[in-house]
DOTIKE-272787 format. One record per residue (C-alpha): residue number from 1; residue in one letter; x, y, z. Coordinates in steps of 0.25 Angstrom, whole numbers, plus 5000, padded with zeros to 4 digits. Example, Ala and Ser with C-alpha at 12.3 -4.5 7.8 and 13.67 -1.06 7.14 Angstrom:
2
<node pos="1" code="A" c1="5049" c2="4982" c3="5031"/>
<node pos="2" code="S" c1="5055" c2="4996" c3="5029"/>
//
This chain:
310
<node pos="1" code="X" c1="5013" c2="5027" c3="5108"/>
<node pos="2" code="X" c1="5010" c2="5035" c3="5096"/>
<node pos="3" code="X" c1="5021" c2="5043" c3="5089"/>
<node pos="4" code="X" c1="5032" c2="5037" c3="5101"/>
<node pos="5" code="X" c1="5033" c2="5022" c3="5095"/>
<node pos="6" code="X" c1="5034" c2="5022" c3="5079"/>
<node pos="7" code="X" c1="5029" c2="5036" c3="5072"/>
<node pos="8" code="X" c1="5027" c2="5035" c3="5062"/>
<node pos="9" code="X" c1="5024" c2="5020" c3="5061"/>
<node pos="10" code="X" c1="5022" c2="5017" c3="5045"/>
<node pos="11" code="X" c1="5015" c2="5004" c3="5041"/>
<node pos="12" code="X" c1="5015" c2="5000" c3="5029"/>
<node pos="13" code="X" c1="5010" c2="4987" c3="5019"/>
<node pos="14" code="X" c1="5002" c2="4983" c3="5008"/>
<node pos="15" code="X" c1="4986" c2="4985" c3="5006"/>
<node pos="16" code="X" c1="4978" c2="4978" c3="5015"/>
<node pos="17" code="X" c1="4987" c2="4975" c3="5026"/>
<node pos="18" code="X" c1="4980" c2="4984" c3="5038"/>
<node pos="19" code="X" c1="4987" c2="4996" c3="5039"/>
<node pos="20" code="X" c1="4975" c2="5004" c3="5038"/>
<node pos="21" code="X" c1="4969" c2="4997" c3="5048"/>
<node pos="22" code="X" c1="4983" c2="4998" c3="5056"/>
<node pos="23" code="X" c1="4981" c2="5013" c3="5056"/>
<node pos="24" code="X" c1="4966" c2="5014" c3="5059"/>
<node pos="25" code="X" c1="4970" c2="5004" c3="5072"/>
<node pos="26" code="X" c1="4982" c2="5013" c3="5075"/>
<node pos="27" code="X" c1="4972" c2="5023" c3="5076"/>
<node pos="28" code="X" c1="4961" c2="5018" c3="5085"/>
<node pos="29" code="X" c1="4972" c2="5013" c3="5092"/>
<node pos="30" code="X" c1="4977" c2="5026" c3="5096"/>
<node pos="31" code="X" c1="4964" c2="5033" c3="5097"/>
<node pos="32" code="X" c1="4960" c2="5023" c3="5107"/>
<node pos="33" code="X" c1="4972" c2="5026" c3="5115"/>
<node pos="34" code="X" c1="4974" c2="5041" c3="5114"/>
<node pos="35" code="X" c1="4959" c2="5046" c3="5110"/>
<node pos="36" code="X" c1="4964" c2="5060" c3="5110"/>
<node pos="37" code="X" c1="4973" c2="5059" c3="5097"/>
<node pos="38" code="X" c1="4971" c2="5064" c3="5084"/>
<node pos="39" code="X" c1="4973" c2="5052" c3="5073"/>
<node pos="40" code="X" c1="4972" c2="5054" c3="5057"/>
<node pos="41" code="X" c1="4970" c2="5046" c3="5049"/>
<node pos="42" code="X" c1="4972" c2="5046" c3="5034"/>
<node pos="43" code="X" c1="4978" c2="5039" c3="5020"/>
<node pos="44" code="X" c1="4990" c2="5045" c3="5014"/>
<node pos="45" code="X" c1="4981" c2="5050" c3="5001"/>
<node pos="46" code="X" c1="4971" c2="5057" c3="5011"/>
<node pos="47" code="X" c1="4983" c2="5067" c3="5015"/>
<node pos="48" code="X" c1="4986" c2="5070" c3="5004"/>
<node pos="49" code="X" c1="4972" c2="5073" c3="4998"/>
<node pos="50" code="X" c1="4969" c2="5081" c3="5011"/>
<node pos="51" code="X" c1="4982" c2="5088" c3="5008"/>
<node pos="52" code="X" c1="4977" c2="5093" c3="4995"/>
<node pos="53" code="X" c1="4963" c2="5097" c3="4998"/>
<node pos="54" code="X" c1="4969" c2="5107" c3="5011"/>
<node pos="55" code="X" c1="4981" c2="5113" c3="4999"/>
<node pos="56" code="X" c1="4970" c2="5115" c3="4991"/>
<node pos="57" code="X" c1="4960" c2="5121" c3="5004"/>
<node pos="58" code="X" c1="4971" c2="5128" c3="5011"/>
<node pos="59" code="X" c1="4970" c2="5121" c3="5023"/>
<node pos="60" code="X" c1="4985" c2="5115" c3="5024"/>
<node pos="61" code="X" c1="4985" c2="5120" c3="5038"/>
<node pos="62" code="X" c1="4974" c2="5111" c3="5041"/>
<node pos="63" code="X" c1="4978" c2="5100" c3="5036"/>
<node pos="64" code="X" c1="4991" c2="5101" c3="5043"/>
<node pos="65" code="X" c1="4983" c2="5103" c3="5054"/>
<node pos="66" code="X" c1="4975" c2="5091" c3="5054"/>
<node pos="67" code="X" c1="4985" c2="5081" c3="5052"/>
<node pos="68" code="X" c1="4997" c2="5087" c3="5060"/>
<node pos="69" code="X" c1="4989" c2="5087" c3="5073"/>
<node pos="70" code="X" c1="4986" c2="5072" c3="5073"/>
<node pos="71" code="X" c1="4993" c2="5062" c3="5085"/>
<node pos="72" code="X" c1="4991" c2="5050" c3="5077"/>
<node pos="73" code="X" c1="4990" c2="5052" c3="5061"/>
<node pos="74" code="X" c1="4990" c2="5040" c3="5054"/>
<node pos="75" code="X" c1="4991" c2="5039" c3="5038"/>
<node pos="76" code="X" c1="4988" c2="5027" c3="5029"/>
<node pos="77" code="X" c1="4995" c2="5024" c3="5015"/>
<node pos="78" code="X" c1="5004" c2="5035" c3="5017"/>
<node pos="79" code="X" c1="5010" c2="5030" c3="5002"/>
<node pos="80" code="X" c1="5001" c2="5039" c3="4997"/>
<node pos="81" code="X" c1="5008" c2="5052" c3="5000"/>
<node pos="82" code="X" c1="5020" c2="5047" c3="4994"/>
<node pos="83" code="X" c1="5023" c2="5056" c3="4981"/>
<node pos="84" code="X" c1="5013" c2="5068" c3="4984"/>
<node pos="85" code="X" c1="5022" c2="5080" c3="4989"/>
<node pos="86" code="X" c1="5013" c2="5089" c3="4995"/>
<node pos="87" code="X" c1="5008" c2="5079" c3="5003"/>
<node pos="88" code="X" c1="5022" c2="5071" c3="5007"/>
<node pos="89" code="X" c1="5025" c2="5085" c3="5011"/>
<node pos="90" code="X" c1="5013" c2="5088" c3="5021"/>
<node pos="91" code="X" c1="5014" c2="5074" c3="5027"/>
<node pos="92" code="X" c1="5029" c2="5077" c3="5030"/>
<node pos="93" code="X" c1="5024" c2="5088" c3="5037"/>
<node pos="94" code="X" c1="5013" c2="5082" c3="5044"/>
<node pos="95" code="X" c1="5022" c2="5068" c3="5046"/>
<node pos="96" code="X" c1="5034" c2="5078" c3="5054"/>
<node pos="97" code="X" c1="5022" c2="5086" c3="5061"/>
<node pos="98" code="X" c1="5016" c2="5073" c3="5066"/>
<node pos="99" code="X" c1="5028" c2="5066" c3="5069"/>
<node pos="100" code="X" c1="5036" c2="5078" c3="5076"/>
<node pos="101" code="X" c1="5024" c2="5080" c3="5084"/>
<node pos="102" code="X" c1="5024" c2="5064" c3="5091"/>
<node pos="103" code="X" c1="5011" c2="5059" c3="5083"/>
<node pos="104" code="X" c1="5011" c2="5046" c3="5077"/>
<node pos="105" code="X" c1="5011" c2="5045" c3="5062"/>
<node pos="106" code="X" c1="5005" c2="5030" c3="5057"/>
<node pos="107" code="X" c1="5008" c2="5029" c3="5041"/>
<node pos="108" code="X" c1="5003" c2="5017" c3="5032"/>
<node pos="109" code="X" c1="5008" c2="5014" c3="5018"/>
<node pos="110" code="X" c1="5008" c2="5003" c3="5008"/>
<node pos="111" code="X" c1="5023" c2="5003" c3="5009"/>
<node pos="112" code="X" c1="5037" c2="5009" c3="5015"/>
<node pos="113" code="X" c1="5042" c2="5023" c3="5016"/>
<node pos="114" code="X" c1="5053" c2="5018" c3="5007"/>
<node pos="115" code="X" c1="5043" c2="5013" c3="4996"/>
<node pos="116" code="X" c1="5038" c2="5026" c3="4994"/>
<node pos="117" code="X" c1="5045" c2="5031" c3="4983"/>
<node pos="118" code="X" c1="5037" c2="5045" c3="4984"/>
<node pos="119" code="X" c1="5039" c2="5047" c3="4998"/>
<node pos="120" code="X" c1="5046" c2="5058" c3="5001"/>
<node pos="121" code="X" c1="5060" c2="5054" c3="5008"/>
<node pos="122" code="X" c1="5056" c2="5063" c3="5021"/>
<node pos="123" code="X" c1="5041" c2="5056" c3="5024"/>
<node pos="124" code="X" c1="5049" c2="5042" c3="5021"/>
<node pos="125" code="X" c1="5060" c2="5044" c3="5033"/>
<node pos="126" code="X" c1="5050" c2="5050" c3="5040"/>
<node pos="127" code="X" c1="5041" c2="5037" c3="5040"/>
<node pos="128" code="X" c1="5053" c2="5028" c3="5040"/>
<node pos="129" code="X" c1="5056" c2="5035" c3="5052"/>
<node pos="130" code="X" c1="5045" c2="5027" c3="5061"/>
<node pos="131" code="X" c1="5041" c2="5013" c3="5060"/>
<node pos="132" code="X" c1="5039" c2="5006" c3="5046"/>
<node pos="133" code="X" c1="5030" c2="4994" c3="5047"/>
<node pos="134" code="X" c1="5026" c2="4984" c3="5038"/>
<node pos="135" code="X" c1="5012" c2="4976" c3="5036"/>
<node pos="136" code="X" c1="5013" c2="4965" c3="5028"/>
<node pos="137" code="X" c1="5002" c2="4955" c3="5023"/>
<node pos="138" code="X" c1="4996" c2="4946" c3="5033"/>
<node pos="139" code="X" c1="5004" c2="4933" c3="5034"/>
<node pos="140" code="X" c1="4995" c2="4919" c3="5033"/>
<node pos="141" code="X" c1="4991" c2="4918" c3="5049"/>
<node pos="142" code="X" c1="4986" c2="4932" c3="5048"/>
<node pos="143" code="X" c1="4980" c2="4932" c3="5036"/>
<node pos="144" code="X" c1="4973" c2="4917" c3="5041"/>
<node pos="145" code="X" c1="4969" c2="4926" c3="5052"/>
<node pos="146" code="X" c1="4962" c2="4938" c3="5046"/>
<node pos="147" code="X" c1="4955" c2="4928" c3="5035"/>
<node pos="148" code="X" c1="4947" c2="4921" c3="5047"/>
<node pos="149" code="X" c1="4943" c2="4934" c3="5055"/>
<node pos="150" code="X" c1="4939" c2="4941" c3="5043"/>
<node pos="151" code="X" c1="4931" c2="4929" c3="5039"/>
<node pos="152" code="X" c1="4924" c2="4927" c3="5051"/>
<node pos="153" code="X" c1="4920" c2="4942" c3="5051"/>
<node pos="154" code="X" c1="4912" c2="4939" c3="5037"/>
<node pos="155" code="X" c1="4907" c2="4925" c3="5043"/>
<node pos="156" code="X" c1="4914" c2="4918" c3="5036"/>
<node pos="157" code="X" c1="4923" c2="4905" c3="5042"/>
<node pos="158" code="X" c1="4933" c2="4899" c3="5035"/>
<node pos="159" code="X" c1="4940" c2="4887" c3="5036"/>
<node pos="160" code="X" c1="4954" c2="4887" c3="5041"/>
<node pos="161" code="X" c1="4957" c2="4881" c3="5027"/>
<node pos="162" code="X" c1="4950" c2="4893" c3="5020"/>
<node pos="163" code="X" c1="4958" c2="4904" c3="5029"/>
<node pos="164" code="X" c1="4970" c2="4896" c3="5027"/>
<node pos="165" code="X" c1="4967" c2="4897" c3="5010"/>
<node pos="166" code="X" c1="4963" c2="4912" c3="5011"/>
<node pos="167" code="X" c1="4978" c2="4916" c3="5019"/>
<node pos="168" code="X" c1="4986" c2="4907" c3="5009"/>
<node pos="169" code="X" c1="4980" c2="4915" c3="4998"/>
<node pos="170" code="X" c1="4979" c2="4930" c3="5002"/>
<node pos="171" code="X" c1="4989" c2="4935" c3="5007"/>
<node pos="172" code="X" c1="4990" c2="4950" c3="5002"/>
<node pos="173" code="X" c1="4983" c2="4958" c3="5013"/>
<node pos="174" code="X" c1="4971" c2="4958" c3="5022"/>
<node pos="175" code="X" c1="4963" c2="4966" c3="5013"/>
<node pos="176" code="X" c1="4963" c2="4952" c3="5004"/>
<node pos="177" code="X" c1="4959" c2="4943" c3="5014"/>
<node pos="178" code="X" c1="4948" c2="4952" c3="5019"/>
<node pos="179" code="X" c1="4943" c2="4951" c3="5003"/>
<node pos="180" code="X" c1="4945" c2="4936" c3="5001"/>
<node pos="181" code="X" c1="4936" c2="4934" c3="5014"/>
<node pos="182" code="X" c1="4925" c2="4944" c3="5011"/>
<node pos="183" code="X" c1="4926" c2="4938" c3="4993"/>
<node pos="184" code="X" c1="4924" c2="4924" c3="5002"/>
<node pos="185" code="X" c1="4912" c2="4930" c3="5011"/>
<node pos="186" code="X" c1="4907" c2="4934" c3="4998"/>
<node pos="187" code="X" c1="4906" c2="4921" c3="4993"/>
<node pos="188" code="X" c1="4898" c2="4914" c3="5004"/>
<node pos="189" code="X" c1="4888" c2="4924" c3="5003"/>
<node pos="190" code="X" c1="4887" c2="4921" c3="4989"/>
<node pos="191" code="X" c1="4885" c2="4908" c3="4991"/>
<node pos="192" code="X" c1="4899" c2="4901" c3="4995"/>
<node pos="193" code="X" c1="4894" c2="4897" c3="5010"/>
<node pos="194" code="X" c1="4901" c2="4886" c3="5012"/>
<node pos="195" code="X" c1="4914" c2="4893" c3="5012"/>
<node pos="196" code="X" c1="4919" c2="4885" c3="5000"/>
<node pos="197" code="X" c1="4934" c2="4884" c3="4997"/>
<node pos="198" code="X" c1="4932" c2="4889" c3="4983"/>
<node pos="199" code="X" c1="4925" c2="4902" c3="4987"/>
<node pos="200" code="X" c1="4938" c2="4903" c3="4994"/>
<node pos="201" code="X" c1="4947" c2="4901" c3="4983"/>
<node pos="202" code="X" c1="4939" c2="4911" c3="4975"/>
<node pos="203" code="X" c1="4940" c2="4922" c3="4985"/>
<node pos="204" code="X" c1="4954" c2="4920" c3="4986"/>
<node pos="205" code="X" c1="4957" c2="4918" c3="4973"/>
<node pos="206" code="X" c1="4951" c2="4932" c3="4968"/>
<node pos="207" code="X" c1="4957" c2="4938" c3="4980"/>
<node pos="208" code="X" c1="4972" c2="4934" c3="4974"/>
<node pos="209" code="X" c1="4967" c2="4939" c3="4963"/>
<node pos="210" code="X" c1="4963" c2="4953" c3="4965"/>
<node pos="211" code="X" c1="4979" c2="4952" c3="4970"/>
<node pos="212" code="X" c1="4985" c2="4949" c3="4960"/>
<node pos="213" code="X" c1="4976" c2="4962" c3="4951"/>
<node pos="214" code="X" c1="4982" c2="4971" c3="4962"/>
<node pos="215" code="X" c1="4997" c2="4965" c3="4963"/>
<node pos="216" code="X" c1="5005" c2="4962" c3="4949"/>
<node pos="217" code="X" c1="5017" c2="4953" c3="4949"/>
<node pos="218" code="X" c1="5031" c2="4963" c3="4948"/>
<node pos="219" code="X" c1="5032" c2="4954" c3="4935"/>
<node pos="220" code="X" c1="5020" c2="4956" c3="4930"/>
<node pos="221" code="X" c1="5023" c2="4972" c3="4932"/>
<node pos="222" code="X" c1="5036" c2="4971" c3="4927"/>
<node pos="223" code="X" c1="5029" c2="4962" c3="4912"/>
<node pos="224" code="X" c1="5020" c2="4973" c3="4910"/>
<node pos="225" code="X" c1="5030" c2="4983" c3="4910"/>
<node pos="226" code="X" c1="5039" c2="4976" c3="4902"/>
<node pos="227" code="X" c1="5029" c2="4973" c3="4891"/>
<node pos="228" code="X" c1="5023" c2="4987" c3="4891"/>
<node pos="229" code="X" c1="5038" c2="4993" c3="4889"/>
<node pos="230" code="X" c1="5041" c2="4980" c3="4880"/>
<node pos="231" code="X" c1="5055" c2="4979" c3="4888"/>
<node pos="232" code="X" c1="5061" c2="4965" c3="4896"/>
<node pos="233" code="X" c1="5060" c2="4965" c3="4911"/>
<node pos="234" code="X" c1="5076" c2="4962" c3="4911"/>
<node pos="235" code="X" c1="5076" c2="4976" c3="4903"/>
<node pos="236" code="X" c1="5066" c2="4980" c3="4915"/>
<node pos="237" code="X" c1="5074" c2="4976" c3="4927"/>
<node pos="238" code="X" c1="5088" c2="4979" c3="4920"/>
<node pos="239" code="X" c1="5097" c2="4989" c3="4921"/>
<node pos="240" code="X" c1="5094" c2="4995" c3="4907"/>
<node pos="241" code="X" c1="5090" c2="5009" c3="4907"/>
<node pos="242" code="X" c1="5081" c2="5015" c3="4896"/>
<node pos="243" code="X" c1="5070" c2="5027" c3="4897"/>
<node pos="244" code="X" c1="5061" c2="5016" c3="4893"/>
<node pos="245" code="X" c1="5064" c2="5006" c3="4905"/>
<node pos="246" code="X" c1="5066" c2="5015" c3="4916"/>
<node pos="247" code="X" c1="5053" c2="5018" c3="4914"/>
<node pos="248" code="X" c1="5049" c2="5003" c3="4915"/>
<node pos="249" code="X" c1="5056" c2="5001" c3="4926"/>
<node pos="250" code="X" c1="5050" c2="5011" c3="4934"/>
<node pos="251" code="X" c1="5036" c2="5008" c3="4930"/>
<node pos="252" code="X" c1="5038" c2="4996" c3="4935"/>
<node pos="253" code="X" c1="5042" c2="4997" c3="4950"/>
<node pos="254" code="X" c1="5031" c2="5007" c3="4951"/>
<node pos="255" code="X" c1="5020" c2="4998" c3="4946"/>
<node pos="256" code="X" c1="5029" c2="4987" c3="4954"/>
<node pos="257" code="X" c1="5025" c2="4995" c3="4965"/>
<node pos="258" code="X" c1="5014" c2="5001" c3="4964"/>
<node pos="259" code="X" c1="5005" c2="4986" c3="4958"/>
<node pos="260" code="X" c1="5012" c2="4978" c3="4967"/>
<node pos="261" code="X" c1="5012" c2="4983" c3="4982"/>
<node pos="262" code="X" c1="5018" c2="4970" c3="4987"/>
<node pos="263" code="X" c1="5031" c2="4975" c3="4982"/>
<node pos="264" code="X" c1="5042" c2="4985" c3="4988"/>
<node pos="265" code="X" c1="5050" c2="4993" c3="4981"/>
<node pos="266" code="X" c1="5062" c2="4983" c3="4985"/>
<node pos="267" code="X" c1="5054" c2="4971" c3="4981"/>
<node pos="268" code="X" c1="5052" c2="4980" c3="4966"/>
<node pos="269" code="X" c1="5067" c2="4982" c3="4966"/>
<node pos="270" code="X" c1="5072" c2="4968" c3="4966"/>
<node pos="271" code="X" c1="5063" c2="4964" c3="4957"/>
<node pos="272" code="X" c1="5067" c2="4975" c3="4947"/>
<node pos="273" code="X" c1="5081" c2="4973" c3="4950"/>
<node pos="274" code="X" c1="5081" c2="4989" c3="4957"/>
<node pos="275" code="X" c1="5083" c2="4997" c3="4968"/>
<node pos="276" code="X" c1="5073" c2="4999" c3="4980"/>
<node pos="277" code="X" c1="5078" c2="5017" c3="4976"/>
<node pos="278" code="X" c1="5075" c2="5014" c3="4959"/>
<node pos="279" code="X" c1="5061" c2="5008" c3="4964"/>
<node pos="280" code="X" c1="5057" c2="5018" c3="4972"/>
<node pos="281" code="X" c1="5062" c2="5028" c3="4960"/>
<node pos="282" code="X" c1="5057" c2="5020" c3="4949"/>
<node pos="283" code="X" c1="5043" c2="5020" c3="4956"/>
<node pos="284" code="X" c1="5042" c2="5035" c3="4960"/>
<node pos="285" code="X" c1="5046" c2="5038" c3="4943"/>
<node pos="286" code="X" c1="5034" c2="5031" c3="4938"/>
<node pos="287" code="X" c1="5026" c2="5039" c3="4950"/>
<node pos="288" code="X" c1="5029" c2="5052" c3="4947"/>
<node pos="289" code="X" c1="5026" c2="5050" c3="4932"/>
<node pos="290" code="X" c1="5013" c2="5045" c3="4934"/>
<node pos="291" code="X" c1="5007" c2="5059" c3="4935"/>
<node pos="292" code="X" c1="5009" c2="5058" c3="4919"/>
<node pos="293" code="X" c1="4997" c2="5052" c3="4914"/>
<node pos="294" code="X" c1="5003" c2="5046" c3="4901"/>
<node pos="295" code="X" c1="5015" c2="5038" c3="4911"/>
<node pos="296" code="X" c1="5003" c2="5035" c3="4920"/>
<node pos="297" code="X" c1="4995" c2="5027" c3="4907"/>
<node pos="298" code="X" c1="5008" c2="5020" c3="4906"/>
<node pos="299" code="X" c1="5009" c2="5017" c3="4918"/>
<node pos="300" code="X" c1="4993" c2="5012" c3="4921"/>
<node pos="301" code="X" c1="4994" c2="5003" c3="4907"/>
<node pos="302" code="X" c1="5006" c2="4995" c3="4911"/>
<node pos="303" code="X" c1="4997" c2="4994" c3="4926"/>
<node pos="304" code="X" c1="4984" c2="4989" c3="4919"/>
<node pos="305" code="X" c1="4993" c2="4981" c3="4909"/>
<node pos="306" code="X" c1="4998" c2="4974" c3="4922"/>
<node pos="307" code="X" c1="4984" c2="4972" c3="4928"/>
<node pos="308" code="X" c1="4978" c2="4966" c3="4916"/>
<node pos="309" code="X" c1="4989" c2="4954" c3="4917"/>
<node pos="310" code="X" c1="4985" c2="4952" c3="4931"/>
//
């Protein structure tokens, strides 16, 4: 029932974890079932770039056009639009169009409405306004499940002791198993054919640890700052207030946010001892000064500083 059950429907989650796929079987789905609509589909940072090229073409009208006379338009990573004005305020427009006219609107994101700390106010009630749904990670039978099917698409067959080590092990997302099992294909035809457990291992292990290059611990992140601005962490989680450690502070729920995407901003304020408001601030500061290249060095050496101790 397209735009008379849940519009708009917002999914959101972590990389790797199907909402693509979510969107593309929305789609056929409503295809099959109604040939005659009109479906877009597109990623947040595509608006945008297609709003800039029809400014700089005169062809605003066009592009109003095209996306304001869809029954089913369907946006993937809508985070991306979050802080970019000109185009928060065309897809407001586009959003009320869509939505006063009865056609469905189906948005990902790699988080809440209410973690978007760029998102302007009237685009975040709007979304709130549908249904919010959460995809989260696979849990041990599921992830049992997809190790066995994606297997046996390569040819390979593993033991239920091999699967059962595997979904113990990687637990992050889909995208992860779907490379364990190709990194373990790869080894049999490089000579590993008797499926030996310590290919296995191997796989497994150089899997968990392109996750750990990816996903820095809050401590780790909080180490670096302190040791770059030469300050405690108890002067960094305090209540003391200095020019010096504002700035600290803020950094640090940003990176927080931005190196680790398994944390909320409520998970980052109780482990700073703030607010879920002074994270989303905190964050939205250090974003607005990256546009200064000399802040923006600051804020790429204390990253690569991070990385290096990973």
């Amino acid at each position: 029932m397209p735009a008379s059950a849940y519009n708009p429907l917002f999914i959101y989650g972590d990389s790797g974890l199907g909402k693509t796929h979510l969107l593309c079987a929305i789609s056929n789905a409503v295809k099959k079932k109604y040939p005659h609509f009109k479906i877009i589909y597109m990623k947040g940072d595509e608006f945008t770039n297609e709003l800039v090229s029809a400014i700089r073409s005169g062809k605003n009208a066009e592009f109003r056009e095209k996306y304001r006379r869809v029954d089913l338009f369907l946006m993937d990573d809508i985070q991306f639009i979050a802080g970019k004005d000109a185009t928060q305020e065309e897809f407001f427009h586009t959003f009320n169009s869509l939505y006063e006219s009865n056609k469905q609107i189906v948005l990902t994101s790699d988080r809440p409405p209410n973690d978007m700390a760029r998102l302007e106010n009237r685009l975040r009630t709007r979304f709130e306004g549908g249904l919010i749904v959460q995809i989260n990670p696979p849990d041990y039978e599921m992830r049992a499940a997809i190790i066995k099917k994606k297997s046996e698409i390569l040819g390979l067959f593993l033991t239920e002791k091999q699967i059962n080590y595997i979904s113990e092990n990687i637990t992050n997302n889909v995208r992860q198993l779907e490379g364990t099992i190709k990194k373990i294909y790869a080894y049999t035809q490089l000579g590993d054919k008797d499926m030996a457990s310590d290919a296995i291992v191997r796989a497994v292990d150089e899997m968990k640890n392109d996750k750990g290059e990816e996903i820095p611990s809050p401590k780790l992140i909080l180490d670096e700052i302190c040791r770059y601005y030469n300050i405690s962490e108890a002067d960094l989680k305090g209540q003391r207030k200095t020019a010096e450690l504002a700035l600290a502070r803020q950094i640090s729920m940003y990176l927080m946010r931005t190196l680790s995407n398994c944390y909320t901003y409520g998970d980052i304020g109780k482990y700073l001892g703030r607010d879920h408001s002074t994270i989303i601030h905190g964050v939205s500061k250090i974003e607005e000064r990256l546009s200064d290249p000399s802040f923006k060095t600051i804020i790429d050496e204390i990253t690569e500083n991070i990385k290096a101790r990973l």
